[in-house]
N, C-alpha and C positions, 0 to 999 in steps of 0.2 A: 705359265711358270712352273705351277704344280710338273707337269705331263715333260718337262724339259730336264727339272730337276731330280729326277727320277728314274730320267734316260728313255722316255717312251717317244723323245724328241733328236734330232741328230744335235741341236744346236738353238744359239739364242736367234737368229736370225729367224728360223723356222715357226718360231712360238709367238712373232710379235705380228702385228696388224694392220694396215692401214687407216688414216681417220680422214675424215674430210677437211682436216686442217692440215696443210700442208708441210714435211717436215715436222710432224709429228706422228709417231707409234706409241702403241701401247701392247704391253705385256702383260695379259690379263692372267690374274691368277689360278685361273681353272677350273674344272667341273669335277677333279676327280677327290672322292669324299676323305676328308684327313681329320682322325680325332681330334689332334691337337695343333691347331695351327703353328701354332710358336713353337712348337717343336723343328717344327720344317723354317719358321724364320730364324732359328738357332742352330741351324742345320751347319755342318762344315760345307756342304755342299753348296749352300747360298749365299754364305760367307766367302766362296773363290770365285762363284759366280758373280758378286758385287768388287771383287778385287781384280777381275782380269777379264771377264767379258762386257760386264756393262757399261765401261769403258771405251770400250770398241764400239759400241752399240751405239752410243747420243752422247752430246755435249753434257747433258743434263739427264739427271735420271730422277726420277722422283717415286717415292717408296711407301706405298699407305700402307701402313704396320699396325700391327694389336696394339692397345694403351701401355703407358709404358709404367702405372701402377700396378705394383703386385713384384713377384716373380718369374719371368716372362724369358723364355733363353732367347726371345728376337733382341732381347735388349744391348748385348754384343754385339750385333749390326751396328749399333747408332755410331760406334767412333769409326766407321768404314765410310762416311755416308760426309760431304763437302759441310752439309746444315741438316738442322733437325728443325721444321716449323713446329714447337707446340702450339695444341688446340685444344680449348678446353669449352664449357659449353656454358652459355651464358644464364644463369638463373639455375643452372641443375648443377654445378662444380663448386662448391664451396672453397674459399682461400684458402683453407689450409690444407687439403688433396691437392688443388694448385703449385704450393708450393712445395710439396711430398714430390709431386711429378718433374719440377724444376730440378730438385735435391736427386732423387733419381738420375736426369738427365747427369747433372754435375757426375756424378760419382762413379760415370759412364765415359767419362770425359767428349760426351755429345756438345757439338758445336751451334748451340743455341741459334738461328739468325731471325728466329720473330715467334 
């Protein structure tokens, strides 16, 4: 993804994988070293990428992304994206970061589906 987004790739076609599960690829995110991730998930560039190639690419795309407490510029992604699964960690996330992360989502207009 990095190596494509960047142009060291012709295209999304080029960058994805095969798995041994059939009808399924993956677009791995990449080896090459980035200060700040969410900079590049905030990027315009990954932003047209999830608007007019990944599309083309699979029925379904799925997007493992930085947390979405804080200040994080991937967080503009989320209203591009069909659903957003949050995931939070059981015994380590207190209710109310929980719900700070929900409040988040909302104000994102991220389309919650589990």
């Amino acid at each position: 993804l990095l190596e494509m987004l960047v142009g060291n790739l012709p295209g999304p076609v080029d960058a994805t994988h095969e798995t041994p599960v059939e009808a399924i690829r993956v677009l791995p995110a990449g080896s090459m070293p980035v200060n700040d991730i969410g900079l590049l998930f905030g990027s315009r560039t990954m932003e047209r990428f999830l608007q007019f190639h990944a599309p083309q690419l699979a029925d379904l795309v799925l997007i493992d992304a930085p947390p979405v407490l804080g200040d994080d510029p991937g967080l503009r992604l989320l209203p591009l994206a069909d659903g957003v699964v949050y995931v939070v960690r059981l015994g380590e996330t207190d209710s109310a970061r929980a719900r700070s992360g929900l409040a988040a989502l909302a104000r994102m207009d991220a389309k919650v589906v589990g």
